[in-house]
C-alpha positions as CSV (number, residue, x, y, z in Angstrom):
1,X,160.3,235.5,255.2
2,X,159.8,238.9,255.8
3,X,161.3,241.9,258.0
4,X,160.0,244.8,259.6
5,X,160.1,247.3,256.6
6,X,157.7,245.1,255.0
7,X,155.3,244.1,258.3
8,X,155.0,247.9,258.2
9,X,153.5,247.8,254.1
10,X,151.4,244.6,254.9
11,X,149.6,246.4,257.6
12,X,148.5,248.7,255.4
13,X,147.1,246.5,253.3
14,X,143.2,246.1,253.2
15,X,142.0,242.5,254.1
16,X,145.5,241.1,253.3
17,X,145.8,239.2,256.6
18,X,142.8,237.4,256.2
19,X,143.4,237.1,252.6
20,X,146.7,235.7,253.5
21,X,145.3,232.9,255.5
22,X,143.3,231.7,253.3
23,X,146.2,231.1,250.7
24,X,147.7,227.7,250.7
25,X,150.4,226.9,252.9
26,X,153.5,225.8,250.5
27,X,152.1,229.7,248.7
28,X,154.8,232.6,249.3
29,X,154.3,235.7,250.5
30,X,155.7,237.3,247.2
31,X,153.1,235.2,245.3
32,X,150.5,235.8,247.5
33,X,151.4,239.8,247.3
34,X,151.0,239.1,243.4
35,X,147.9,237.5,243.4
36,X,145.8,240.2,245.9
37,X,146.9,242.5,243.6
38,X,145.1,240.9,240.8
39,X,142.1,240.5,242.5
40,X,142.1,243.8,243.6
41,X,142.5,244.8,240.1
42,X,139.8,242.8,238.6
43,X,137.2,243.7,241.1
44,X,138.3,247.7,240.5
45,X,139.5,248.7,243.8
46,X,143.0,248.9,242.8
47,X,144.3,252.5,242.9
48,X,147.6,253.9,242.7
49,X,148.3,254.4,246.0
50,X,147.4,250.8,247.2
51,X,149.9,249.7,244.4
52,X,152.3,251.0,245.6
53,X,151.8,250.0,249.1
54,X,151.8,246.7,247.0
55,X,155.0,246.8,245.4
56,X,156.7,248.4,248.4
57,X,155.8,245.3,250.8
58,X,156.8,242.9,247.4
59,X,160.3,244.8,247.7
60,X,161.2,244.8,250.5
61,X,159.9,241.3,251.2
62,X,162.2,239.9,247.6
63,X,165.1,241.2,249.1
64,X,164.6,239.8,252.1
65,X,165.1,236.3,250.4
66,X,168.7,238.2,249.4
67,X,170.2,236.6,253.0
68,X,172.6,234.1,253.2
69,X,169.6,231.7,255.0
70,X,167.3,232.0,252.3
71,X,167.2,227.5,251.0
72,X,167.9,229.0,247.4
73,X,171.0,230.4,248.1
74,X,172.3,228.7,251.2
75,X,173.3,224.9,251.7
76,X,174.6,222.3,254.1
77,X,178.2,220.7,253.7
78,X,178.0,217.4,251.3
79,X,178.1,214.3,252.9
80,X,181.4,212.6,252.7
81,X,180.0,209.2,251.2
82,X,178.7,211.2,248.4
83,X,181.8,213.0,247.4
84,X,183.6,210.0,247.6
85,X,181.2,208.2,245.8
86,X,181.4,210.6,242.9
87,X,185.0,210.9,242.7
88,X,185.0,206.9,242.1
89,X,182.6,207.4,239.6
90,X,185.0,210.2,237.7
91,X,187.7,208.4,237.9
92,X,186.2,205.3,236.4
93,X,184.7,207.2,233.8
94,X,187.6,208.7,232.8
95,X,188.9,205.7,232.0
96,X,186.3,204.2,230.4
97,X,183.3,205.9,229.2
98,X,185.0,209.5,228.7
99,X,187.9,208.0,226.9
100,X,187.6,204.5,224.3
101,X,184.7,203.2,222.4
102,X,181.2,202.5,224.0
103,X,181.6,198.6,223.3
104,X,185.5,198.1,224.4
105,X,184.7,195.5,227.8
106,X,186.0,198.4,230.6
107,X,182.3,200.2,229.5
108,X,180.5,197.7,229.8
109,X,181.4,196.8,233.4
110,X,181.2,200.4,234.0
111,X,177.4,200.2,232.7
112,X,176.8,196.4,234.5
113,X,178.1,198.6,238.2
114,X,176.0,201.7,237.8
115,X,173.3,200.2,236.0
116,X,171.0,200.7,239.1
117,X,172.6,203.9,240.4
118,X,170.0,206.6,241.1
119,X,172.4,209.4,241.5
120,X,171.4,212.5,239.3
121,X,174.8,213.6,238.1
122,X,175.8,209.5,237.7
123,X,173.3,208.9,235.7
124,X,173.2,212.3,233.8
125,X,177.2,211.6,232.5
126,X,175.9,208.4,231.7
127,X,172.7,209.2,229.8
128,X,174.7,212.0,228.2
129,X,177.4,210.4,226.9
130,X,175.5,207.3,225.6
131,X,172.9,209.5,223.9
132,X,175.9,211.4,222.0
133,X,176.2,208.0,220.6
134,X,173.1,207.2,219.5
135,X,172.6,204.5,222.0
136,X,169.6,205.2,223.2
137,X,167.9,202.2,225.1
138,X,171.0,203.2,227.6
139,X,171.1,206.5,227.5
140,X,167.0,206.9,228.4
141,X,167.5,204.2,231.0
142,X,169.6,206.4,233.4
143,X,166.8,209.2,232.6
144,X,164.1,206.4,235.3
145,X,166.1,205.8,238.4
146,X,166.4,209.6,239.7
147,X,162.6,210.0,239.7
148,X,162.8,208.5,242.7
149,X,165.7,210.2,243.6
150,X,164.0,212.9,243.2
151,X,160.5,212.4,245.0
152,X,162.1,210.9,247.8
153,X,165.5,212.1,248.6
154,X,164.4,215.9,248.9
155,X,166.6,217.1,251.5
156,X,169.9,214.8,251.0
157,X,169.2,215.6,247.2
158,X,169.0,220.1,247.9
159,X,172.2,219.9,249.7
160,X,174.3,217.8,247.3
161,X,175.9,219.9,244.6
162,X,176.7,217.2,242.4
163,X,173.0,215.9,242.6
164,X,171.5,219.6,242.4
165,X,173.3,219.9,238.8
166,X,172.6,216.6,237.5
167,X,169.3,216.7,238.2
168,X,169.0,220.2,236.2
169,X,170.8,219.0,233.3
170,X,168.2,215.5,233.0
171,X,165.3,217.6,233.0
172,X,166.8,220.2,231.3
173,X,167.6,217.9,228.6
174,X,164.4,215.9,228.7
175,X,162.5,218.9,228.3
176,X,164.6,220.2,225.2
177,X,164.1,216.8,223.8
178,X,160.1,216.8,223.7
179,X,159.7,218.1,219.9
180,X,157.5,220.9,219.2
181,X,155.4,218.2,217.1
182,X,154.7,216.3,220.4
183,X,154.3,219.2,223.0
184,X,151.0,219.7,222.5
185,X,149.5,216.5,222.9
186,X,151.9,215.6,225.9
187,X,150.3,219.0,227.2
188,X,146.7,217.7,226.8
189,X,147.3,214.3,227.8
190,X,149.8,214.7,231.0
191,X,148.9,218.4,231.7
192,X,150.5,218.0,235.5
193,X,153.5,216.4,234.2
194,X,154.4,218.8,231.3
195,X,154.1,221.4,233.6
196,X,155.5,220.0,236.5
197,X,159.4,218.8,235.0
198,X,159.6,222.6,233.2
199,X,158.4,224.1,236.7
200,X,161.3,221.7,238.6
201,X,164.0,222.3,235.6
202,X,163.4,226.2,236.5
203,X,164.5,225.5,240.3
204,X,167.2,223.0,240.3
205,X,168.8,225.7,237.3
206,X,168.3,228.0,239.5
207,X,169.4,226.6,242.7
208,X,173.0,225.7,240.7
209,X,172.8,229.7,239.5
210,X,172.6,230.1,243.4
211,X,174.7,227.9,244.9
212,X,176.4,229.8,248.1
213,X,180.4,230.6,246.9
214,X,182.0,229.0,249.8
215,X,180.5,225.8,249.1
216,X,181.2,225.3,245.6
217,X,183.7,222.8,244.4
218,X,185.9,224.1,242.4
219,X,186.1,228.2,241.9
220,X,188.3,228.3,238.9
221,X,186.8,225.3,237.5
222,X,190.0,223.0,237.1
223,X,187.8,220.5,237.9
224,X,185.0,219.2,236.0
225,X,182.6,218.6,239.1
226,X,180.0,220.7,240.1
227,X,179.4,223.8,241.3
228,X,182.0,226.0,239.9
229,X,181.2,229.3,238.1
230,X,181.3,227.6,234.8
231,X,178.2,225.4,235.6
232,X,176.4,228.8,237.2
233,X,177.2,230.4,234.0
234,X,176.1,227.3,231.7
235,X,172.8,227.4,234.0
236,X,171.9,231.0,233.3
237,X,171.7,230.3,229.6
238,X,169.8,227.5,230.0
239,X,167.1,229.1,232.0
240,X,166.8,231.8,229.8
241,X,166.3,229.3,226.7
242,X,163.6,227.5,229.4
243,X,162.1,231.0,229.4
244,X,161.9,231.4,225.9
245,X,160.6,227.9,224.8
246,X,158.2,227.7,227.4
247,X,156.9,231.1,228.3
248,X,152.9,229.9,228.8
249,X,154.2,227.8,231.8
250,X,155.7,231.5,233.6
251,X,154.0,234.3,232.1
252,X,151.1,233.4,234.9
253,X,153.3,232.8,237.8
254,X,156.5,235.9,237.3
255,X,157.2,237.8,240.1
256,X,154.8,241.2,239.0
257,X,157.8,243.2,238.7
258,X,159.0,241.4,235.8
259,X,158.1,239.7,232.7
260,X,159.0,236.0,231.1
261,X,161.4,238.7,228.9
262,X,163.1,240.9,231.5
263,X,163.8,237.7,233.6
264,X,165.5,236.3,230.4
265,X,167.7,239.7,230.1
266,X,168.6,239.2,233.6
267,X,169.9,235.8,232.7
268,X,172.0,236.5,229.8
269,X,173.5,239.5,231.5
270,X,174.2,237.3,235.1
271,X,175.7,235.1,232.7
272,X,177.9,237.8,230.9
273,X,178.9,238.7,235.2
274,X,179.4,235.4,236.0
275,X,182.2,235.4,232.8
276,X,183.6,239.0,233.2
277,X,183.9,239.3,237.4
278,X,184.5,235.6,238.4
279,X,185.7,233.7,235.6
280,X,188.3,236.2,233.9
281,X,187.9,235.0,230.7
282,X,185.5,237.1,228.9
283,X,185.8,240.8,227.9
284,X,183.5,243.5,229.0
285,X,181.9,242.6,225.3
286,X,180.6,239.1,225.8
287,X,178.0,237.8,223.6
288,X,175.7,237.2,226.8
289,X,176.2,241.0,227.6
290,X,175.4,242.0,223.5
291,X,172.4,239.3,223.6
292,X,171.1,240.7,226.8
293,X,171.0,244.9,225.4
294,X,169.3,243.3,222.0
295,X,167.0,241.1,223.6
296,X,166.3,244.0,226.0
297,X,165.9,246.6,222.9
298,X,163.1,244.6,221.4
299,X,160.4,244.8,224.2
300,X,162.0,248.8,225.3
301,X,158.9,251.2,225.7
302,X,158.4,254.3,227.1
303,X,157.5,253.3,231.0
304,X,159.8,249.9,231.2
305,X,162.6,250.4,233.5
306,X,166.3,250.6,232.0
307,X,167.9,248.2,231.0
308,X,170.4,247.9,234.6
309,X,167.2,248.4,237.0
310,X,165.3,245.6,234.7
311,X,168.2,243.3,235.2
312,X,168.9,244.4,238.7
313,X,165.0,243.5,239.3
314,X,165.0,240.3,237.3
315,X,167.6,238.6,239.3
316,X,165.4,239.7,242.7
317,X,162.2,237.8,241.2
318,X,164.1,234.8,239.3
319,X,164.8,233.8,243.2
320,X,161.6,234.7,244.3
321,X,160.2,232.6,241.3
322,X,162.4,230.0,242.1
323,X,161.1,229.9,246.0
324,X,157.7,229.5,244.8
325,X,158.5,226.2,243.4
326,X,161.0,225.3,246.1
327,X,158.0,225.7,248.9
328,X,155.8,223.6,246.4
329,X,159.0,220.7,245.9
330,X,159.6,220.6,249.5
331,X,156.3,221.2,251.0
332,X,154.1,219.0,248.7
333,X,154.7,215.2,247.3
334,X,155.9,215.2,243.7
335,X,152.8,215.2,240.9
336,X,154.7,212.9,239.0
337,X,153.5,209.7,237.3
338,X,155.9,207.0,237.1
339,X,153.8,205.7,234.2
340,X,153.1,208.6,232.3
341,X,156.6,209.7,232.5
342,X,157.9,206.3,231.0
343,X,155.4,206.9,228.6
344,X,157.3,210.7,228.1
345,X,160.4,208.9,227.9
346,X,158.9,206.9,225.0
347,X,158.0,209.6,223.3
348,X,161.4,211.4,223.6
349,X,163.5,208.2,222.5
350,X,161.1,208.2,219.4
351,X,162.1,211.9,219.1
352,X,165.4,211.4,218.8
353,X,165.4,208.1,216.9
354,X,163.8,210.0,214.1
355,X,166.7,212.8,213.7
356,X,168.5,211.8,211.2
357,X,171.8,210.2,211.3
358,X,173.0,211.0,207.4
359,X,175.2,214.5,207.7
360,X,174.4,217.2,205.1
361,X,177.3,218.0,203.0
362,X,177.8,221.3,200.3
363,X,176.3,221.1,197.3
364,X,179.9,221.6,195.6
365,X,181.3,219.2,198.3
366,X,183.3,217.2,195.4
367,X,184.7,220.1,194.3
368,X,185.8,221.1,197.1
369,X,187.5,217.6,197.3
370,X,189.5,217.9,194.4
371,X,190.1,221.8,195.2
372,X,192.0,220.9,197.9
373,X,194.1,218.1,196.6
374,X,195.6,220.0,193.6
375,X,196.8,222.4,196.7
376,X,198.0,219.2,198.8
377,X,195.9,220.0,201.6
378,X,195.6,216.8,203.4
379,X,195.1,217.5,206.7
380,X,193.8,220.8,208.9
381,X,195.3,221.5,212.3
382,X,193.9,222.8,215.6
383,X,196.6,224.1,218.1
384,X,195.5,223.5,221.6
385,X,196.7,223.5,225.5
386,X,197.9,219.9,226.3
387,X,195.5,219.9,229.3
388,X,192.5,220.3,227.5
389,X,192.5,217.5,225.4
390,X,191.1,215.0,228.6
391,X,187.7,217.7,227.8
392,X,187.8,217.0,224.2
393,X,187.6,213.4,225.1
394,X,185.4,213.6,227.2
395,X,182.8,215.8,225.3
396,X,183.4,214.1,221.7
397,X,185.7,216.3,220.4
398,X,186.4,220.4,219.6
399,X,183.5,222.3,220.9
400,X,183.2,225.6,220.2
401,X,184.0,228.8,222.4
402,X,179.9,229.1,222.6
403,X,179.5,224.9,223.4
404,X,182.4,225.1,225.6
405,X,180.1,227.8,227.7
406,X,176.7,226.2,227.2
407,X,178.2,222.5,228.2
408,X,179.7,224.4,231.4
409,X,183.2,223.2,230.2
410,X,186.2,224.6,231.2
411,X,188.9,225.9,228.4
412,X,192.4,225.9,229.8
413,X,194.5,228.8,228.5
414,X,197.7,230.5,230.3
415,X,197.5,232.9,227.3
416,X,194.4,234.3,229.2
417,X,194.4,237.9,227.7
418,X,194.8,237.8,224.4
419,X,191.9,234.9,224.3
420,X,189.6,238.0,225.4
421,X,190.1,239.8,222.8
422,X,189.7,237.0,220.7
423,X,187.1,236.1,222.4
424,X,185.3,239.3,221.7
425,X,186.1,239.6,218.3
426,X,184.5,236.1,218.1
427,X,181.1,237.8,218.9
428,X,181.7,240.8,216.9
429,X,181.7,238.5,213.6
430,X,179.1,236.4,215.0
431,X,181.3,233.2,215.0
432,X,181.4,232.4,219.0
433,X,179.8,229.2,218.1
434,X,182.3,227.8,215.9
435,X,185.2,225.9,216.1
436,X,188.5,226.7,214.7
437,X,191.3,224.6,212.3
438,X,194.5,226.0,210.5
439,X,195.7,225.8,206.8
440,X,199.3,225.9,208.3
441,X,201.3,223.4,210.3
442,X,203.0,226.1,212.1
443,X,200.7,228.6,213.7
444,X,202.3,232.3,214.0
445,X,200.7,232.4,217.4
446,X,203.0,229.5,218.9
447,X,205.8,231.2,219.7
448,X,204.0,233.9,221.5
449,X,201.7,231.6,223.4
450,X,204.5,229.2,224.4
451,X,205.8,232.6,226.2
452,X,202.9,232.4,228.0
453,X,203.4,229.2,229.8
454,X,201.5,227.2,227.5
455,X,202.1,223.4,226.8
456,X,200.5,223.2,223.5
457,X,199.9,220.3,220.9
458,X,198.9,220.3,217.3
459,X,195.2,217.6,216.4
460,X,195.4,216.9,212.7
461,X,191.9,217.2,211.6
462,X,190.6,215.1,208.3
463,X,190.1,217.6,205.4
464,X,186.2,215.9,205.3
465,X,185.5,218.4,207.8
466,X,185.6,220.6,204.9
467,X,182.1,219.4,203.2
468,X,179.6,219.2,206.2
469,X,177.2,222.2,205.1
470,X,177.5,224.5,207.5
471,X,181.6,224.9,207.4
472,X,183.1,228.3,206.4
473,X,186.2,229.0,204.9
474,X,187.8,232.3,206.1
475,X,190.3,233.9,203.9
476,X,192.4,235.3,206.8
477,X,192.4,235.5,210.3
478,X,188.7,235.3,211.3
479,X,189.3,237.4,214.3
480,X,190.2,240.1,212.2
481,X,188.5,241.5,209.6
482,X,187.8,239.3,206.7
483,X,185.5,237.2,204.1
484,X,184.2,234.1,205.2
485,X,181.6,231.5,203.4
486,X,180.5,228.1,202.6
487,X,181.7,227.6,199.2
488,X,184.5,226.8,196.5
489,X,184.9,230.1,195.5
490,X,185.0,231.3,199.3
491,X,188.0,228.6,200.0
492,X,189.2,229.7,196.7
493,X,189.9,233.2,198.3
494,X,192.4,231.8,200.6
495,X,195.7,232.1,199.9
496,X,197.9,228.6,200.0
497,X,201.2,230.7,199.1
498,X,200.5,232.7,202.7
499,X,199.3,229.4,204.5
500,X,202.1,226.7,203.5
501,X,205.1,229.5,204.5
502,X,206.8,229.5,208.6
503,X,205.6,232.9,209.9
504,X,206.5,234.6,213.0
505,X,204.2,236.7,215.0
506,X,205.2,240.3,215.0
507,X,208.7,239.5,212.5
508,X,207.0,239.1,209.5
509,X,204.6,241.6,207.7
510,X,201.0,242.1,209.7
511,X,199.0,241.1,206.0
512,X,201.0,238.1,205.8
513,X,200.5,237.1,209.3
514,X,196.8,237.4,208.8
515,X,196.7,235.4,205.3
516,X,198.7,232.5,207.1
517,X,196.0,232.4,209.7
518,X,193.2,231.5,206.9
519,X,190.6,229.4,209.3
520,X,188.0,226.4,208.3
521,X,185.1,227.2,210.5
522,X,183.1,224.1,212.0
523,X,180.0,224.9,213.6
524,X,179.6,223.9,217.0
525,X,181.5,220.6,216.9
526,X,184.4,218.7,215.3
527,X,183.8,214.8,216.4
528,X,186.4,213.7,217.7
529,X,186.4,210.7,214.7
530,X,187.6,213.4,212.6
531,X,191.2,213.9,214.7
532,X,193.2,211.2,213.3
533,X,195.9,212.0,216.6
534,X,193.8,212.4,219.1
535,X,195.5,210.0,221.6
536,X,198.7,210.9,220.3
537,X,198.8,214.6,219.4
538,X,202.2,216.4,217.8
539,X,203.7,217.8,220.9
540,X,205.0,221.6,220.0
């Protein structure tokens, strides 16, 4: 793909033509740009003016791949058997394997029917739910069947958007899953393979990042299906933690405008876009955006570009990246070993078998017990739109805010503006990644969100919550400012007096208000075998 701009710079090129056709076929012309210039640099004929005629042809030829007909960004309408075929699979699911215990009959016949489905997102909801439950005989058997889905439904497979992202999240998830302790000797014994799933979990994130706006599924993400802007935001975190935890598979390959770093700034900060311009539901002081400037600060030298041109620039060569491997997916059979792969899948299933199941619990856990029985605490409370508690089914229970965005999971909210500034506050404290409950049965924030439109319920938590290790007790409103810690004398700081009284949102005294609001903070997760009423929840 290139236009006229660019003809002109390759032109001017010394040898590049012939240079060019020597280059394999499935190689682009960005890559091939990439390495000439390397070879011109090793053999010392590189000087600045050929760079530049160089970078100028690489411009103007990445931007070319900007267009709507560029395969990374473009895509065919989804075949009507497949969306209906998916939709039969939500709704079963949702009424089985999203919703009651794994052994109840209604999951097993929804196992026995899909057992030898080789849909990617089928068997991705599949694998993921019955790996949250430690089963994983079934949860690494849905990992086999889309290999072949893969290798041999390339086309029908690039235009599905339901099969684009669950193919992303199985090999984003297998590779996540291969411990550090094993990398290295998969690495040396399966070379191709190692680097062939990281190289395909780069494009299929990518291609969900891309997916063309007017075919997505849902915009507003009322829907869980894919593609709405909550799996493209999901997707850029994801590829910049590929990035990080795999950099010696890309630092040879980026685009040469970039690095394995400025493409992960890019990513956080599309991510922070993707919140702030299409989603609504972030502030202009996201995490992503704050991750971005720090990760950005830590590499900042004299002749890197600022920090908008390096993001600007890292979005250009993350498609151009992602081309290269699409020319290689399309183009060339699949380098992957059915039998080395089951022996990967081995490997991971002994990975995971070996985490331990035991939870860690405080030090002064008992304690903490008896602490909160001479204050007749005997529950805590979350206070939640009615509509989102089919999500906290089907995830396994609270998530928090940071989850919620990482598991591409929609949080419904009519009170949409004052969660942003929560929201932010949340990542000024450094606590976006942790779930909330209440001291008080009768938040001060009801009244004001029920004004709102909101149809909220009350989850009454078990106080055991309260000894996992890494809870917090905050002694007032964590969004505001406060003391928060892991301990006794940290829950000793909260105030019972403040927390058992009624208190109304902008009637009572601000302090007050804020001491009522005293939070237990869970990190990342409350399982849902900790909400006594989850399937029957206190309607407020």
């Amino acid at each position: 793909m290139t236009n006229t701009l660019c003809d002109i710079f390759l032109s001017s090129l010394p040898g590049f033509r012939s240079f060019r056709e020597s280059r394999p076929d499935h190689e682009s012309l960005g890559e091939s740009l990439d390495i000439y210039r390397r070879l011109l640099k090793s053999n010392h004929k590189l000087n600045d003016e050929l760079d530049k005629q160089i970078r100028g042809a690489y411009i103007h030829y990445a931007t070319s791949l900007q267009i709507p007909s560029c395969p990374i960004i473009s895509a065919k309408d989804t075949n009507a058997e497949t969306v209906s075929h998916i939709l039969e699979f939500d709704l079963l699911a949702s009424q089985s394997i999203y919703s009651v215990k794994l052994n109840e009959q209604i999951v097993k016949d929804v196992v026995n029917k899909y057992y030898d489905d080789s849909h990617p997102y089928i068997c991705f909801e599949m694998s993921r739910v019955f790996l949250a439950d430690n089963d994983i005989e079934i949860g690494l058997h849905f990992y086999l069947r889309p290999i072949s889905y893969l290798k041999y439904n390339k086309q029908e497979l690039w235009h599905d958007p339901f099969a684009v992202y669950g193919m992303s999240m199985l090999l984003n998830t297998l590779v996540s899953n291969i411990s550090r302790d094993h990398r290295e000797d998969i690495h040396t014994k399966s070379p191709e393979l190692y680097k062939t799933l990281i190289e395909l979990t780069y494009l299929f994130l990518t291609r969900v990042i891309c997916w063309p706006e007017n075919k997505m599924t849902s915009h507003e993400g009322k829907s869980n299906l894919p593609v709405s802007y909550f799996h493209k935001r999901s997707c850029c975190l994801l590829r910049k933690s590929l990035l990080h935890e795999f950099p010696e598979i890309f630092e040879d390959i980026v685009p040469s405008l970039s690095t394995v770093g400025t493409l992960q700034v890019s990513d956080y900060y599309t991510a922070h876009l993707f919140s702030f311009n299409n989603l609504g539901d972030r502030g202009k002081k996201s995490e992503m955006k704050k991750y971005a400037k720090e990760l950005y600060s830590e590499f900042e030298r004299d002749d890197i570009r600022p920090f908008y041109t390096a993001v600007q620039d890292g979005w250009i060569d993350s498609v151009e990246l992602a081309y290269r491997y699409y020319l290689r997916y399309i183009e060339h059979p699949i380098d992957i070993n059915e039998t080395q792969y089951k022996d990967l899948l081995i490997r991971v299933s002994a990975n995971l078998r070996e985490k331990p199941l035991s939870i860690d619990t405080k030090i002064d856990s008992n304690a903490i017990i008896d602490y909160l029985k001479e204050n007749n605490i005997s529950y805590f409370y979350h206070f939640t739109e009615e509509k989102n508690l089919p999500n906290i089914r089907r995830y396994g229970g609270l998530l928090s805010q940071y989850q919620c965005v990482m598991q591409a999971i929609p949080v419904h909210t009519e009170a949409s503006s004052t969660m942003i500034g929560l929201r932010e506050k949340d990542s000024k404290f450094n606590l976006e990644d942790y779930a909330r409950l209440s001291f008080c049965t009768d938040h001060p924030l009801i009244d004001k969100r029920s004004s709102k439109g909101c149809s909220l319920v009350r989850l009454k938590i078990k106080t055991d919550i309260a000894y996992l290790k890494d809870t917090l007790f905050s002694d007032r409103d964590a969004a505001s400012e406060h003391h928060h810690g892991p301990g006794l004398e940290d829950l000793k700081r909260v105030d019972f007096n403040a927390t058992s009284k009624v208190v109304h949102f902008d009637v009572d005294p601000q302090e007050l208000c804020l001491k009522n609001q005293a939070e237990i903070l869970v990190r990342s997760m409350i399982p849902k075998e900790y909400i006594i009423n989850l399937d029957s929840p206190d309607i407020l």
